[in-house]
Chimera marker file (.cmm) of the C-alpha trace (Angstrom):
<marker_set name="trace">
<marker id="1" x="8.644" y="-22.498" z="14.782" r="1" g="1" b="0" radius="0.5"/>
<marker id="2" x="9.692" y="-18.839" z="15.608" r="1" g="1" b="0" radius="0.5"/>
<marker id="3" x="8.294" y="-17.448" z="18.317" r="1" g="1" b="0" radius="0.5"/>
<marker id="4" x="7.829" y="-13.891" z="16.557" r="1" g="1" b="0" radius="0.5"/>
<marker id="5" x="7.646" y="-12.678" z="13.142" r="1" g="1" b="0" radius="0.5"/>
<marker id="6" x="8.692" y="-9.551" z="11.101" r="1" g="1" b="0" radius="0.5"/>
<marker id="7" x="6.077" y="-7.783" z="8.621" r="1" g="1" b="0" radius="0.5"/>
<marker id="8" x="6.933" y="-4.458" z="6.923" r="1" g="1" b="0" radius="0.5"/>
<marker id="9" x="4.319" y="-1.859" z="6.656" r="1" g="1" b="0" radius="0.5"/>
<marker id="10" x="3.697" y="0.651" z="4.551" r="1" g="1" b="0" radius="0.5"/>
<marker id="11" x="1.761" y="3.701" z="2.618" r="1" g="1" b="0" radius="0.5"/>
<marker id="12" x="3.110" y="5.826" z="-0.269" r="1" g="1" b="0" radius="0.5"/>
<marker id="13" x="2.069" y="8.707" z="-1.612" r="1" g="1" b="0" radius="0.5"/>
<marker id="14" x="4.045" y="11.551" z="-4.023" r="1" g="1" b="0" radius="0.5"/>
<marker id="15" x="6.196" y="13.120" z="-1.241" r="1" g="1" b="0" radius="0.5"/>
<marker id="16" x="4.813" y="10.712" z="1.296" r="1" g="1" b="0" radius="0.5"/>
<marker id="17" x="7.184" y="7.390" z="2.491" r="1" g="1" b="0" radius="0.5"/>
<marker id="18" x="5.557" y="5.892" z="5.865" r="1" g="1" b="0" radius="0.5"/>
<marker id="19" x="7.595" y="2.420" z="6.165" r="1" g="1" b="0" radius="0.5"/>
<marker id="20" x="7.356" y="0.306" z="9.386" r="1" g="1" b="0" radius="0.5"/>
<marker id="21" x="9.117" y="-3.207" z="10.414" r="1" g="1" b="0" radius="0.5"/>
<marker id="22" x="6.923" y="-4.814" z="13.347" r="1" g="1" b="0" radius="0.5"/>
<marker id="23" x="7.638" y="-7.826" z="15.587" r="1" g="1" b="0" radius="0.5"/>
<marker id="24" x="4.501" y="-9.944" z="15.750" r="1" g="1" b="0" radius="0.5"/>
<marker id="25" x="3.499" y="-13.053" z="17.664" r="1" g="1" b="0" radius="0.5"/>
<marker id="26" x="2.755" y="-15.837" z="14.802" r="1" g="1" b="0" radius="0.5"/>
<marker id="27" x="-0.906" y="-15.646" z="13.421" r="1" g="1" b="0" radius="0.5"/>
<marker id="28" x="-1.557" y="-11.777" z="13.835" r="1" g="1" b="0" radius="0.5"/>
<marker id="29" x="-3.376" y="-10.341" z="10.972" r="1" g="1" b="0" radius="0.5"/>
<marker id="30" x="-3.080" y="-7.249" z="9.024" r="1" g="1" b="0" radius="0.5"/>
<marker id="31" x="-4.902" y="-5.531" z="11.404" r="1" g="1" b="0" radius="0.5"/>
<marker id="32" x="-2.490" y="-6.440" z="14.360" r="1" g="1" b="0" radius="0.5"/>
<marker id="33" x="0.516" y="-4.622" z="11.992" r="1" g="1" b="0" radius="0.5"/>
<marker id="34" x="-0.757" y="-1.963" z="11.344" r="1" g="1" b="0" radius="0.5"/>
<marker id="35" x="-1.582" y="-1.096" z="14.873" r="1" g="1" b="0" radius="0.5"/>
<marker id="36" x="1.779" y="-2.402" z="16.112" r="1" g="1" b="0" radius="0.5"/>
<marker id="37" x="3.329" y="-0.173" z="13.242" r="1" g="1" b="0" radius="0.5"/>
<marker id="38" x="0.679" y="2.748" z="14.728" r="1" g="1" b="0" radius="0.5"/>
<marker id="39" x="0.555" y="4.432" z="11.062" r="1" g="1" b="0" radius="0.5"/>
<marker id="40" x="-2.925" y="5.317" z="11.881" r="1" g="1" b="0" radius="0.5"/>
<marker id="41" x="-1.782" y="7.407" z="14.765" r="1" g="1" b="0" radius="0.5"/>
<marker id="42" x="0.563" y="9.689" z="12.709" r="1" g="1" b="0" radius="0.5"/>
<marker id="43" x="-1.868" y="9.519" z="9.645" r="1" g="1" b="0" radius="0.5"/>
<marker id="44" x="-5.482" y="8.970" z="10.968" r="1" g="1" b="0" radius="0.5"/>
<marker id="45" x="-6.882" y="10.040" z="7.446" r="1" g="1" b="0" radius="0.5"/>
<marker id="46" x="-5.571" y="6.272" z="6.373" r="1" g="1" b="0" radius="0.5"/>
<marker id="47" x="-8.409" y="4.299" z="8.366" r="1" g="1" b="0" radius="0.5"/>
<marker id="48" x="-10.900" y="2.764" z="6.533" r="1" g="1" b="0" radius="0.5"/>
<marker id="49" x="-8.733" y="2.532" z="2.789" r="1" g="1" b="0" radius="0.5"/>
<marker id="50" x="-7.917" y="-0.776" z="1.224" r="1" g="1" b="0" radius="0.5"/>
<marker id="51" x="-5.149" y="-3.082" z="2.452" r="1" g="1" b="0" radius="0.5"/>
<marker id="52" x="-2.968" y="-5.563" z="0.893" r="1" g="1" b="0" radius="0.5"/>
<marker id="53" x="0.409" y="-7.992" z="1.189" r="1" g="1" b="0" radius="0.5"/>
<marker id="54" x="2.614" y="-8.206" z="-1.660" r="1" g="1" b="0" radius="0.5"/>
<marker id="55" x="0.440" y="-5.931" z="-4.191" r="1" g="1" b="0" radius="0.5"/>
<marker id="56" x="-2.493" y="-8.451" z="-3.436" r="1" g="1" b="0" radius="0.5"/>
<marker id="57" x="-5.382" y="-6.646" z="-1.869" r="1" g="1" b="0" radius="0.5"/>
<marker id="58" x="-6.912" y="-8.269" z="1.162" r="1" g="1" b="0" radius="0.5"/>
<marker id="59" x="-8.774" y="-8.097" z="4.538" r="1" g="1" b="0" radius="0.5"/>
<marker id="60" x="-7.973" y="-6.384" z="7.539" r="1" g="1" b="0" radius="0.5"/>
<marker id="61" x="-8.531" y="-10.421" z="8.939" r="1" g="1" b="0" radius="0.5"/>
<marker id="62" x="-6.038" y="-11.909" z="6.781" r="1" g="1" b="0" radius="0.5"/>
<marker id="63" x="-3.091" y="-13.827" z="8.283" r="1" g="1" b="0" radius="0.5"/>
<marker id="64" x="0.339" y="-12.188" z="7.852" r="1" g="1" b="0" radius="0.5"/>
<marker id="65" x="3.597" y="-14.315" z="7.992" r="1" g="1" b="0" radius="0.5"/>
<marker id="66" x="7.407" y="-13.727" z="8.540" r="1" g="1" b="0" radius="0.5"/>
<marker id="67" x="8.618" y="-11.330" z="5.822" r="1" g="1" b="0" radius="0.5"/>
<marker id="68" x="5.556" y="-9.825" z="4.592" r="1" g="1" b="0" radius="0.5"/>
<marker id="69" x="4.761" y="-6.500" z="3.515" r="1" g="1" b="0" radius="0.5"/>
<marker id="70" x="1.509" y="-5.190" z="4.708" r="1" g="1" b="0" radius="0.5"/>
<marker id="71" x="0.471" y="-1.973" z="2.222" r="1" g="1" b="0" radius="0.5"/>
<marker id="72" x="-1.842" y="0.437" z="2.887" r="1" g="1" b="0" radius="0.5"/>
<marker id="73" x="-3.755" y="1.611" z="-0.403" r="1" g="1" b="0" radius="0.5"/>
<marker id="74" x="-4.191" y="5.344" z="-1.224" r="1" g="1" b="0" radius="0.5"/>
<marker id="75" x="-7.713" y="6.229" z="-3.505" r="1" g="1" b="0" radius="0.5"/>
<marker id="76" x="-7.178" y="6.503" z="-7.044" r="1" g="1" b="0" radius="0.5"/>
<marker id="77" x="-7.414" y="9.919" z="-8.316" r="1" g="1" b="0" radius="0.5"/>
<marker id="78" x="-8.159" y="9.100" z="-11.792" r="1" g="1" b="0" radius="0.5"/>
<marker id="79" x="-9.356" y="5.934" z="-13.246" r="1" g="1" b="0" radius="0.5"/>
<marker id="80" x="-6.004" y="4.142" z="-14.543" r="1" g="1" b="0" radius="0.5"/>
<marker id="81" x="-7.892" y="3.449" z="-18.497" r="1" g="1" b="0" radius="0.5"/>
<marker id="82" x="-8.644" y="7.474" z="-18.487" r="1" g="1" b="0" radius="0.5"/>
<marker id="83" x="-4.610" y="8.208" z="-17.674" r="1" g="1" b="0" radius="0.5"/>
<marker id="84" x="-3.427" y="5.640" z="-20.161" r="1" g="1" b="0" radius="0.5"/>
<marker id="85" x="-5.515" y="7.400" z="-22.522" r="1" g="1" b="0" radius="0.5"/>
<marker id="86" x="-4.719" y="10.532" z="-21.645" r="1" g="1" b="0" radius="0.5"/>
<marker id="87" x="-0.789" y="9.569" z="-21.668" r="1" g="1" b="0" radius="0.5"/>
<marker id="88" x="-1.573" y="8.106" z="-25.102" r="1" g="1" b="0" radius="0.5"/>
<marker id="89" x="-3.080" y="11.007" z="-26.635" r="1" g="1" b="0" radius="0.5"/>
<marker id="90" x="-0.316" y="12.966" z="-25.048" r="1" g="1" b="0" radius="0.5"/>
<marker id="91" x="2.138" y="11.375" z="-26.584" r="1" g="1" b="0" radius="0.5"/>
<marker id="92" x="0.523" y="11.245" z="-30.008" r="1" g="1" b="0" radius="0.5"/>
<marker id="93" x="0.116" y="15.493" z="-29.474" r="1" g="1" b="0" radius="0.5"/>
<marker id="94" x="4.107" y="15.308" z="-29.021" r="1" g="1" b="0" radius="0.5"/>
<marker id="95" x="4.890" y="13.010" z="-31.758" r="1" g="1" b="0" radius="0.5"/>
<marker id="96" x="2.829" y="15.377" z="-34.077" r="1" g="1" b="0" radius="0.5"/>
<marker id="97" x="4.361" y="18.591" z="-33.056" r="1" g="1" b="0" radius="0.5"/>
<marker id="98" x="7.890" y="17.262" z="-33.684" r="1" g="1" b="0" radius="0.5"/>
<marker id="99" x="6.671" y="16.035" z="-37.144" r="1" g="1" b="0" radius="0.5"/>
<link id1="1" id2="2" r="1" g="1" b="0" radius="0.2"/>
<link id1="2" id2="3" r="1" g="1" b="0" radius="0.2"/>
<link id1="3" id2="4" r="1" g="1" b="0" radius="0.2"/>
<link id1="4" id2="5" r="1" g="1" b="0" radius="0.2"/>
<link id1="5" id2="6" r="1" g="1" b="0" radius="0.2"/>
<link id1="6" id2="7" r="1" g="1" b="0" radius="0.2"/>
<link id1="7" id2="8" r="1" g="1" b="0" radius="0.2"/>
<link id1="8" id2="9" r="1" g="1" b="0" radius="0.2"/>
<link id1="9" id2="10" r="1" g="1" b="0" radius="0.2"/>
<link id1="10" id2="11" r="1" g="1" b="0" radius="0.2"/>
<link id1="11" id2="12" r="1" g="1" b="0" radius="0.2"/>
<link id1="12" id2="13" r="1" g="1" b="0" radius="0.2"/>
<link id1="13" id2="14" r="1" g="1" b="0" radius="0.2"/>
<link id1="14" id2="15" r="1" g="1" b="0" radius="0.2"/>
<link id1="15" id2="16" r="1" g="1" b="0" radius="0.2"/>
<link id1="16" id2="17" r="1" g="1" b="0" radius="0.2"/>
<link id1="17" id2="18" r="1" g="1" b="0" radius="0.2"/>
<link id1="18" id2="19" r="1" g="1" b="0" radius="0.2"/>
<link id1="19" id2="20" r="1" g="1" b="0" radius="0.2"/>
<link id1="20" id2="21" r="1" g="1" b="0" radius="0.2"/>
<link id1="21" id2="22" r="1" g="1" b="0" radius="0.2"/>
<link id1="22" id2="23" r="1" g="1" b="0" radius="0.2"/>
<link id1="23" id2="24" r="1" g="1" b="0" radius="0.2"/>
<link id1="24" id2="25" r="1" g="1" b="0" radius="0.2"/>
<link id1="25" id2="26" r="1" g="1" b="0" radius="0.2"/>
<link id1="26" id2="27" r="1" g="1" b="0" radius="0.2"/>
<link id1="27" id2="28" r="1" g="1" b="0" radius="0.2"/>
<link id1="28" id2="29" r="1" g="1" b="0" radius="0.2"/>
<link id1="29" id2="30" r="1" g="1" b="0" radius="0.2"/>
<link id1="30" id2="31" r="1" g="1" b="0" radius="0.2"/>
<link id1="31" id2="32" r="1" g="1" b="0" radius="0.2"/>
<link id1="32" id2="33" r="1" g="1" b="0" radius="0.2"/>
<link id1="33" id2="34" r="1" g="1" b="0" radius="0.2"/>
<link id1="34" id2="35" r="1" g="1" b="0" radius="0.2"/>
<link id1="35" id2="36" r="1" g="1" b="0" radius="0.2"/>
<link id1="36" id2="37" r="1" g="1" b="0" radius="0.2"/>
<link id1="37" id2="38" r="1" g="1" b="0" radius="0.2"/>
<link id1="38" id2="39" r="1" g="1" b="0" radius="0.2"/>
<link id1="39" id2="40" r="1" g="1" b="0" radius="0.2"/>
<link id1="40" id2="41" r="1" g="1" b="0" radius="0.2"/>
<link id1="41" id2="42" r="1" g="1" b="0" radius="0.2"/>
<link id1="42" id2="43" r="1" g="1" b="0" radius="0.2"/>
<link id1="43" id2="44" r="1" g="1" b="0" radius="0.2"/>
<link id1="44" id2="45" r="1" g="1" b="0" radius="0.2"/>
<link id1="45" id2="46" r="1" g="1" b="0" radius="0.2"/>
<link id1="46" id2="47" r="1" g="1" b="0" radius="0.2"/>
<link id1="47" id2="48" r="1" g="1" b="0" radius="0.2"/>
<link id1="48" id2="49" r="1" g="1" b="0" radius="0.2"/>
<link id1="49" id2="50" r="1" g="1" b="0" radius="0.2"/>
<link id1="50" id2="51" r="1" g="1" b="0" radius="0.2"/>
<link id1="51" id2="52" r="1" g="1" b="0" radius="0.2"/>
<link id1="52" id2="53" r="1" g="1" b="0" radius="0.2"/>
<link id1="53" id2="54" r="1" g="1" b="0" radius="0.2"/>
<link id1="54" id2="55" r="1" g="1" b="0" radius="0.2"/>
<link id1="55" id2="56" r="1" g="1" b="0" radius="0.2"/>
<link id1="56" id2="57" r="1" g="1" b="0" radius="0.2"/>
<link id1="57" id2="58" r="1" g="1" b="0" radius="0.2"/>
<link id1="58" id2="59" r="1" g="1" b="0" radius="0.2"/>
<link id1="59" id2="60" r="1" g="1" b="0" radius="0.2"/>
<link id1="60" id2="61" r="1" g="1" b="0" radius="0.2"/>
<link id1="61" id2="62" r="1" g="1" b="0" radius="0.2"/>
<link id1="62" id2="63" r="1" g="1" b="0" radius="0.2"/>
<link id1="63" id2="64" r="1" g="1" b="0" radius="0.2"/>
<link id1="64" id2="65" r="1" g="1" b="0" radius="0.2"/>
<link id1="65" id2="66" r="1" g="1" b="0" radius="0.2"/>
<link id1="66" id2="67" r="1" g="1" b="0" radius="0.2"/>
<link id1="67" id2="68" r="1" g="1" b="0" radius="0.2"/>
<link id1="68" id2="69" r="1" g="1" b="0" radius="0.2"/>
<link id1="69" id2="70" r="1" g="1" b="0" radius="0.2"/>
<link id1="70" id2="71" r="1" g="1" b="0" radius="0.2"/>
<link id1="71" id2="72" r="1" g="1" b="0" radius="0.2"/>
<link id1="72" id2="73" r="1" g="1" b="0" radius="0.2"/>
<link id1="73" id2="74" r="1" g="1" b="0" radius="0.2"/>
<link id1="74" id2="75" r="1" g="1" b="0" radius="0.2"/>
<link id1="75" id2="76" r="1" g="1" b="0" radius="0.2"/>
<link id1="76" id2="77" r="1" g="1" b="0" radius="0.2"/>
<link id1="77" id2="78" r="1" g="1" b="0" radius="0.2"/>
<link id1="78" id2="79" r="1" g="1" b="0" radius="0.2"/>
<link id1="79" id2="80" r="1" g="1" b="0" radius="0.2"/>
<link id1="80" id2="81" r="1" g="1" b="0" radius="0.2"/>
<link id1="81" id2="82" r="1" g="1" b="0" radius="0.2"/>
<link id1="82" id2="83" r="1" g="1" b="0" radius="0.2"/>
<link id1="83" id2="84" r="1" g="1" b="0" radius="0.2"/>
<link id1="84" id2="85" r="1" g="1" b="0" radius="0.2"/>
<link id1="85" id2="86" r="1" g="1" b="0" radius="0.2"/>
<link id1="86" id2="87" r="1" g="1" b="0" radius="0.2"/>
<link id1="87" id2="88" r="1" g="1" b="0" radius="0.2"/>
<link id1="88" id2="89" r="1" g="1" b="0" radius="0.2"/>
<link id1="89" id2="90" r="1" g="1" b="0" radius="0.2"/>
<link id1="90" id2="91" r="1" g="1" b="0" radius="0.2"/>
<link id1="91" id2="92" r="1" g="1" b="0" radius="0.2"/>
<link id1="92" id2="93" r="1" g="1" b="0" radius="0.2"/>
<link id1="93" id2="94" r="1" g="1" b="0" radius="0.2"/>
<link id1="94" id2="95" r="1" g="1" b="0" radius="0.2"/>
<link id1="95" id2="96" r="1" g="1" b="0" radius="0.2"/>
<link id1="96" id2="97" r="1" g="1" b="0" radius="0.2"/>
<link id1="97" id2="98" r="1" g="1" b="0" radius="0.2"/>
<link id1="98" id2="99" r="1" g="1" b="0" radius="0.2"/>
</marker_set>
């Protein structure tokens, strides 16, 4: 068994990239990454959101192993059935005005 492993984390945003690759001892959780990766210390308006590995949202207790990626979860800004429907009915306005 290794004696460390590597996690990636990471938040996104539009304009915003904040990637990290830490070195942790095996059985650190997500919480240990992200304060080896010390995102919260150049964006302190990230504590408290929801966290996940892999797109899969869990706790700040969960286990993280070699190669995963830790992701930080920005708030929705619109609830994602509103913007398909609003994309839809977009799209049906175009549509119509090329007709």
């Amino acid at each position: 068994m290794s004696e460390w492993i590597i996690v990636t984390v990471g938040f996104c945003a539009p304009n915003v990239e904040d990637l990290s690759e830490v070195r942790l001892p095996p059985g650190s959780t997500v919480r240990d990454a992200i304060d080896a990766a010390g995102i919260l210390k150049r964006r302190p308006e990230l504590n408290g959101l929801d966290t996940g590995i892999w797109g899969q949202r869990c706790g700040l207790d969960q286990r993280v192993v070699d190669g995963d990626r830790v992701e930080i979860y920005r708030p929705l800004t619109i609830d994602p059935k509103e913007g398909r429907r609003m994309r839809a009915d977009l799209r049906r306005k175009t549509r119509a005005a090329k007709e």
